[in-house]
Backbone as CSV, one residue per row, in Angstrom:
resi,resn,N_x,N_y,N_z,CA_x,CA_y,CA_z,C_x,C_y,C_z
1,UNK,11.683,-8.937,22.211,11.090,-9.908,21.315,11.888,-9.961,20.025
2,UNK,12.205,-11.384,19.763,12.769,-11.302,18.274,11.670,-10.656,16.772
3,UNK,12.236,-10.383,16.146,11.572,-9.768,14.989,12.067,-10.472,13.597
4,UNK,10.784,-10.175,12.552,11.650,-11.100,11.412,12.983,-11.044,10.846
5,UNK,13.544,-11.770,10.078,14.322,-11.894,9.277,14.256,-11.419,8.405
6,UNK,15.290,-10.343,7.555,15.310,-9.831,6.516,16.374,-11.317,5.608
7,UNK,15.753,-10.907,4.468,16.102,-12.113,3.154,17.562,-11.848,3.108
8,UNK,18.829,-12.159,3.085,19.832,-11.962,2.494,20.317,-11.495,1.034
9,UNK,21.149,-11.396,0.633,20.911,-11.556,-1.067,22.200,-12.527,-1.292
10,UNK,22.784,-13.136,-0.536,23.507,-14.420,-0.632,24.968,-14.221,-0.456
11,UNK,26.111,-14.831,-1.013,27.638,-14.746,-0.959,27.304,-13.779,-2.229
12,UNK,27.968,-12.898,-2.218,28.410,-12.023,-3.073,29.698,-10.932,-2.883
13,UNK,30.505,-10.678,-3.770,31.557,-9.071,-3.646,30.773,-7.931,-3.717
14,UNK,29.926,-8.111,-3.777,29.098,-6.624,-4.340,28.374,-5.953,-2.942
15,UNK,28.607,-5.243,-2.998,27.427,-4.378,-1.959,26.520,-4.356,-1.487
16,UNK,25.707,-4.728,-0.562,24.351,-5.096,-0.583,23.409,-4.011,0.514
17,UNK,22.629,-3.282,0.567,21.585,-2.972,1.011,20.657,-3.438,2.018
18,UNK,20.282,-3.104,2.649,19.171,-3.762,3.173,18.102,-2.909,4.211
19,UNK,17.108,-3.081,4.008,15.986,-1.991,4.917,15.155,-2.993,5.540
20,UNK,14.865,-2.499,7.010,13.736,-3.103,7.853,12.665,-1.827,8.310
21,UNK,11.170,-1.997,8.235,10.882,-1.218,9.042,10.026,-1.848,9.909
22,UNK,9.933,-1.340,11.433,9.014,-2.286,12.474,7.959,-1.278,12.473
23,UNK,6.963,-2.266,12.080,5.509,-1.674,12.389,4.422,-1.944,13.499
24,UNK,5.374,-2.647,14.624,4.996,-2.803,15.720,5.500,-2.155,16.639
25,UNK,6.089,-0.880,16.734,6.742,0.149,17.957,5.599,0.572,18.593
26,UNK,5.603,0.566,20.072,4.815,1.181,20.445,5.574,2.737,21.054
27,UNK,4.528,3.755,21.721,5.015,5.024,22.205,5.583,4.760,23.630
28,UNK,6.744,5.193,23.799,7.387,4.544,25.495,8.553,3.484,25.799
29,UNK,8.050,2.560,24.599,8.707,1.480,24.630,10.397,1.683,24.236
30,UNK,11.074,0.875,24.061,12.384,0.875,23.838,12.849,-0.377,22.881
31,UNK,13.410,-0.253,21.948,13.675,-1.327,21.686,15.581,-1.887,20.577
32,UNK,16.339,-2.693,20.526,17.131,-2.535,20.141,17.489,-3.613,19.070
33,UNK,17.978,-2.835,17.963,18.555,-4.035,16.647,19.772,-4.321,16.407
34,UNK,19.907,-5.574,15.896,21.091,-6.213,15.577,21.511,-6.739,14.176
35,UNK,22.253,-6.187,13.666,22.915,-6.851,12.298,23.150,-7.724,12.517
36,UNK,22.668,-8.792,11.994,23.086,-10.712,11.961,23.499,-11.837,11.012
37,UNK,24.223,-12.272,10.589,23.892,-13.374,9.460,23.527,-14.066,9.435
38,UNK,23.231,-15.217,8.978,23.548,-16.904,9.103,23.490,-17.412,7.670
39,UNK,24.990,-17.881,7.747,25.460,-18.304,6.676,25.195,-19.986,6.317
40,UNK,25.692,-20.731,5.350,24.919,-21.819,4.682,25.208,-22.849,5.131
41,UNK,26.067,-22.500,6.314,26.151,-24.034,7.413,25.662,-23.426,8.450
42,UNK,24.861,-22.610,8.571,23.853,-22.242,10.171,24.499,-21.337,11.262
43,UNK,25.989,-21.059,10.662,26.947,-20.344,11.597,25.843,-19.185,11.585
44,UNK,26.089,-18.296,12.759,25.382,-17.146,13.080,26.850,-15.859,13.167
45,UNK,26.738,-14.808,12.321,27.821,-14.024,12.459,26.754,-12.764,13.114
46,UNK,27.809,-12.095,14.060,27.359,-10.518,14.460,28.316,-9.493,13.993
47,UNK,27.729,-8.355,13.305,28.705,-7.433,13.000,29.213,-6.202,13.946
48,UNK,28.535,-6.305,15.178,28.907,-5.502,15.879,28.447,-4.235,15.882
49,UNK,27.218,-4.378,15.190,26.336,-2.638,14.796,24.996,-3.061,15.555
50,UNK,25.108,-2.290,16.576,23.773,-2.576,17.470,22.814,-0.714,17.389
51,UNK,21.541,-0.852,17.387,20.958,0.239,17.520,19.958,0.213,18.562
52,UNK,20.114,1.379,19.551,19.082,1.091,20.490,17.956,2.698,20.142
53,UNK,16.986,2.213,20.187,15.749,3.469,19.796,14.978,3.181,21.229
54,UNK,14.702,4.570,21.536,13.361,4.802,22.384,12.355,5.685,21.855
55,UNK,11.142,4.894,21.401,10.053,5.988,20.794,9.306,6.912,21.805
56,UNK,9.623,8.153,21.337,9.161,8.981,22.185,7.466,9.229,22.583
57,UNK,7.006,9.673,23.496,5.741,9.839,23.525,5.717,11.002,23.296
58,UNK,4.793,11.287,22.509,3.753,12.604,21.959,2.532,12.569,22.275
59,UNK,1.888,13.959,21.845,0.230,13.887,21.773,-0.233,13.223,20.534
60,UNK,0.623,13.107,19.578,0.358,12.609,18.512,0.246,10.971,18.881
61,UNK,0.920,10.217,20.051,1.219,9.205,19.709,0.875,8.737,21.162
62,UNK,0.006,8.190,21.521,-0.629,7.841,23.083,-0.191,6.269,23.245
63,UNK,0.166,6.479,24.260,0.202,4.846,24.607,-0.557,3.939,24.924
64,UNK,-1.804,4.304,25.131,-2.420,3.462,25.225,-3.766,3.601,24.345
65,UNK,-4.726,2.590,24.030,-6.131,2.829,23.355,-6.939,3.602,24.783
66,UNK,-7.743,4.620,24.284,-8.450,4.893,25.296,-10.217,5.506,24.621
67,UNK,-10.876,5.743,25.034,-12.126,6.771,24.298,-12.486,7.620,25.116
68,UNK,-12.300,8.458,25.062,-13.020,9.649,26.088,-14.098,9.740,26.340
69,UNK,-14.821,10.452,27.319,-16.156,10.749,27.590,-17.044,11.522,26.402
70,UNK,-18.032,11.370,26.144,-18.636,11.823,25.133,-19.268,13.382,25.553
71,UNK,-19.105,14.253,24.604,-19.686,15.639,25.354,-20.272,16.359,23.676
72,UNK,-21.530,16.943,24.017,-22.329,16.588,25.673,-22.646,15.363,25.845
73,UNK,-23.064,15.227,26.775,-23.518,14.366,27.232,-24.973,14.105,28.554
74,UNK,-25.297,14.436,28.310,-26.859,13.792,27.239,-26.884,15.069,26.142
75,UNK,-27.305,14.682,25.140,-26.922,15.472,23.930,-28.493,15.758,23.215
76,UNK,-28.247,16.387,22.167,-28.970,16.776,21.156,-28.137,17.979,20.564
77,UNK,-28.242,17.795,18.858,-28.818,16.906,18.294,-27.199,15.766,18.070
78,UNK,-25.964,15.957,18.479,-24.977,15.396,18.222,-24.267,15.175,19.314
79,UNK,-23.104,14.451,19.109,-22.089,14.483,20.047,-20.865,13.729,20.038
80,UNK,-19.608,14.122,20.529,-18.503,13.559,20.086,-17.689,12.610,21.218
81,UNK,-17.384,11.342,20.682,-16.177,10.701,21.464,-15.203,10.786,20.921
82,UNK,-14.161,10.834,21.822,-12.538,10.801,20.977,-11.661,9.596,21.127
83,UNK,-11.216,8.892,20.109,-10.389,7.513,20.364,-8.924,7.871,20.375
84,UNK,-8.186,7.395,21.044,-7.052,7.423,21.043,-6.078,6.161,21.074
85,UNK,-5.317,6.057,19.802,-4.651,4.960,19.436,-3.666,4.917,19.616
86,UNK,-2.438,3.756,20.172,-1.592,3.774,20.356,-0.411,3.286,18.844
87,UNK,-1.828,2.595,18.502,-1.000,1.888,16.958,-1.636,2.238,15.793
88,UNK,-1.760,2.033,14.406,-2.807,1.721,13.758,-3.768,0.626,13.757
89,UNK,-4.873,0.664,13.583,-5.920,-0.570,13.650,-7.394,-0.418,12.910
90,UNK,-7.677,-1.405,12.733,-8.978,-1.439,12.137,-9.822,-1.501,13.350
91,UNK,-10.403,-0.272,13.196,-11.550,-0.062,13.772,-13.221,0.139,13.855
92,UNK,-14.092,-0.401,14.464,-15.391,-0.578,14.013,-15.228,-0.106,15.618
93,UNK,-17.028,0.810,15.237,-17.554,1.626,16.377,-19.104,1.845,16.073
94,UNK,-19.747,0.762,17.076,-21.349,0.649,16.221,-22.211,1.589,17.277
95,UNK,-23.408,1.733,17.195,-24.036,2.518,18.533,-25.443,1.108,18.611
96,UNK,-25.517,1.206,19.840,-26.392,0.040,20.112,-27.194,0.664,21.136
97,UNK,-28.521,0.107,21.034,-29.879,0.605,21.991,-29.357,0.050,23.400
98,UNK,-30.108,0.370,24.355,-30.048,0.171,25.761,-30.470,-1.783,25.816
99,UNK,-30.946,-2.145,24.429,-31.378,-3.708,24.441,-30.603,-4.252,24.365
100,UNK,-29.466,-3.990,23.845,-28.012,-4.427,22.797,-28.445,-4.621,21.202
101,UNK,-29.496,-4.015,20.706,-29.867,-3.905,19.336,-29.010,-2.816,18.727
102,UNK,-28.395,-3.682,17.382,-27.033,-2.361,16.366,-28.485,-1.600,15.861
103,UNK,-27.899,-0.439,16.314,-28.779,1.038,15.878,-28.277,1.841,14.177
104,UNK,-26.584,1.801,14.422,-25.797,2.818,13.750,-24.597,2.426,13.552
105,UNK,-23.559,2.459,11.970,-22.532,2.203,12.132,-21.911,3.353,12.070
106,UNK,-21.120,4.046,13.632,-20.630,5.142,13.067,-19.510,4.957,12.595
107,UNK,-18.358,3.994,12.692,-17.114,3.674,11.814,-16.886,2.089,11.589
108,UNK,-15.770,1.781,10.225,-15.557,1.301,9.780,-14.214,1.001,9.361
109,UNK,-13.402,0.871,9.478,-11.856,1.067,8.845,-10.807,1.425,9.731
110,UNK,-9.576,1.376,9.185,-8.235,1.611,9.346,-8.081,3.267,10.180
111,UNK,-7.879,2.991,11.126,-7.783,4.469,11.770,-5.751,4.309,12.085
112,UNK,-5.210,5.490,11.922,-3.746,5.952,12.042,-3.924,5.847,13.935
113,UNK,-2.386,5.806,13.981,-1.993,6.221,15.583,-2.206,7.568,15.870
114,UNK,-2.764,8.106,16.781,-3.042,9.440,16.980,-3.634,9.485,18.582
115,UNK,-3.821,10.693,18.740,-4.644,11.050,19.749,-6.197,11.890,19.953
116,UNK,-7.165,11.401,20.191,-8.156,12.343,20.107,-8.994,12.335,18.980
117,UNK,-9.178,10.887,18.620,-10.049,10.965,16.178,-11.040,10.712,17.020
118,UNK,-12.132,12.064,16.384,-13.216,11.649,16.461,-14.332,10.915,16.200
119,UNK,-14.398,10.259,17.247,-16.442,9.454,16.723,-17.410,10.503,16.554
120,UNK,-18.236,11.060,15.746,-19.417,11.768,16.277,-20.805,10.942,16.601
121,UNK,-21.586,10.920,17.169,-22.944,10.419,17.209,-23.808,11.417,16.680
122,UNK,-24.683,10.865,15.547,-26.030,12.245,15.099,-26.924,11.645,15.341
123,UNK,-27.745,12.335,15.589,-29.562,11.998,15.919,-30.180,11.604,15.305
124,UNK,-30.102,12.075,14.007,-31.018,11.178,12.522,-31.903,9.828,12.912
125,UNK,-33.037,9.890,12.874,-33.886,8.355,13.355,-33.755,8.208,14.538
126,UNK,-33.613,8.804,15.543,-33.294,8.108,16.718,-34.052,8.801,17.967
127,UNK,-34.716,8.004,18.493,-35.480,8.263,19.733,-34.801,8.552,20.716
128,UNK,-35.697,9.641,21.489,-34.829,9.703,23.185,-34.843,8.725,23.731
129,UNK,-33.295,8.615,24.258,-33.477,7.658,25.459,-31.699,7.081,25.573
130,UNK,-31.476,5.969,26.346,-30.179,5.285,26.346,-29.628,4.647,25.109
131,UNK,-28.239,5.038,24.738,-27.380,4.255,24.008,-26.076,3.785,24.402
132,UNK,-25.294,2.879,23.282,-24.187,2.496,23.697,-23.301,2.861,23.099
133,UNK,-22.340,3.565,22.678,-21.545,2.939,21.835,-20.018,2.018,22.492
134,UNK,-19.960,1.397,21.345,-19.113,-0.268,21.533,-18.080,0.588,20.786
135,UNK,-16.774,0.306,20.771,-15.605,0.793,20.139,-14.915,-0.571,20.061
136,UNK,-14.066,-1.064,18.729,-13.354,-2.337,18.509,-12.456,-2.416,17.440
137,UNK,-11.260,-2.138,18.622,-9.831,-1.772,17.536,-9.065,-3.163,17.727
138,UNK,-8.527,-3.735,16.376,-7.513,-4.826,16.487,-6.400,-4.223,15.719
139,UNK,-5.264,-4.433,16.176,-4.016,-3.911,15.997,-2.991,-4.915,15.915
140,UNK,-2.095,-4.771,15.784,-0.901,-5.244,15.710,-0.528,-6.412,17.479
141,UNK,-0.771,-5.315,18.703,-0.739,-5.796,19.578,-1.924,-6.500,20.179
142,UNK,-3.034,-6.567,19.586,-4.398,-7.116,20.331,-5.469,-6.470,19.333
143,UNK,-6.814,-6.918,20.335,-8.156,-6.330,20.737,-8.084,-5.669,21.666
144,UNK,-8.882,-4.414,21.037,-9.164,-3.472,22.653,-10.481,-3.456,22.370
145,UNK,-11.476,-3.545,23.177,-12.923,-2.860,23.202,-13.082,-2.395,24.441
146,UNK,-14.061,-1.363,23.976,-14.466,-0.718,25.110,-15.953,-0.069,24.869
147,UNK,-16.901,0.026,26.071,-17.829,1.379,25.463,-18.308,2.070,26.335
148,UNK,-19.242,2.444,25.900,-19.473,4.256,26.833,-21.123,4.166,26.802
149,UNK,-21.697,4.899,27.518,-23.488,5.136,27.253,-23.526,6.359,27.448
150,UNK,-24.374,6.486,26.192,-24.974,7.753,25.609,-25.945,8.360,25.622
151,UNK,-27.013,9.592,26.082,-27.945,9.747,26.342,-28.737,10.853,25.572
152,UNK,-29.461,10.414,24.844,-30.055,11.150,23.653,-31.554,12.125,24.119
153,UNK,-31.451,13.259,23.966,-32.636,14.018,24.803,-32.762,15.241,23.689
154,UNK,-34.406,14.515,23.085,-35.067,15.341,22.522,-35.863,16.700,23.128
């Protein structure tokens, strides 16, 4: 996939600089850059400096969004899911009754690429019986949702 354009700083003798960083790499993937110009009649120059990167996979760095099974499971008085991101994303993770009624917001915000961030679920107000939780990360590459049911036993 092409990627943006960095600004030039024009005809000049002087030296010029320049930094890109892609904040769309995923873990696995491969990808390669090219020094380019295009000068003020549209000519396209190549300098012949190509870079090829393969981002490695880690535990730190999962390839895919996933949420784990929640344990325990059926619980009291708590219990944990683990998300695993392939990118950064804003993420919201609500818990919803067996009706589809929002019960609980357990997150809100910008979660890092990682493996394994925990959701916890707590009991506070909450009757035995079936829940949901909904997980909803948008990223760079998409929407992922997903959810899980939870079983609360007083």
């Amino acid at each position: 996939r092409a990627t943006q354009a960095l600004r030039g700083h024009g005809t000049t003798a002087q030296a010029s600089t320049y930094r890109f960083t892609d904040s769309r790499i995923r873990a696995g993937e491969r990808y390669i850059y090219t020094l380019r110009s295009t000068d003020a009649s549209g000519e396209i120059h190549s300098y012949g400096l190509t870079v090829e990167i393969t981002v490695p996979v880690t535990a730190s760095a999962p390839v895919a969004f996933a949420l784990s099974p929640a344990s325990p499971n059926p619980f009291n008085p708590t219990t944990t899911l683990r998300l695993s991101l392939p990118e950064a994303a804003a993420v919201t993770a609500t818990l919803y009754t067996a009706l589809g009624q929002p019960v609980k917001l357990l997150h809100s915000g910008t979660m890092n690429a990682g493996a394994a961030q925990p959701l916890t679920v707590q009991t506070d107000g909450l009757a035995t019986g079936a829940y949901l939780v909904r997980v909803v990360a948008v990223g760079a590459a998409g929407t992922h949702t997903t959810s899980q049911r939870v079983t609360l036993v007083k």
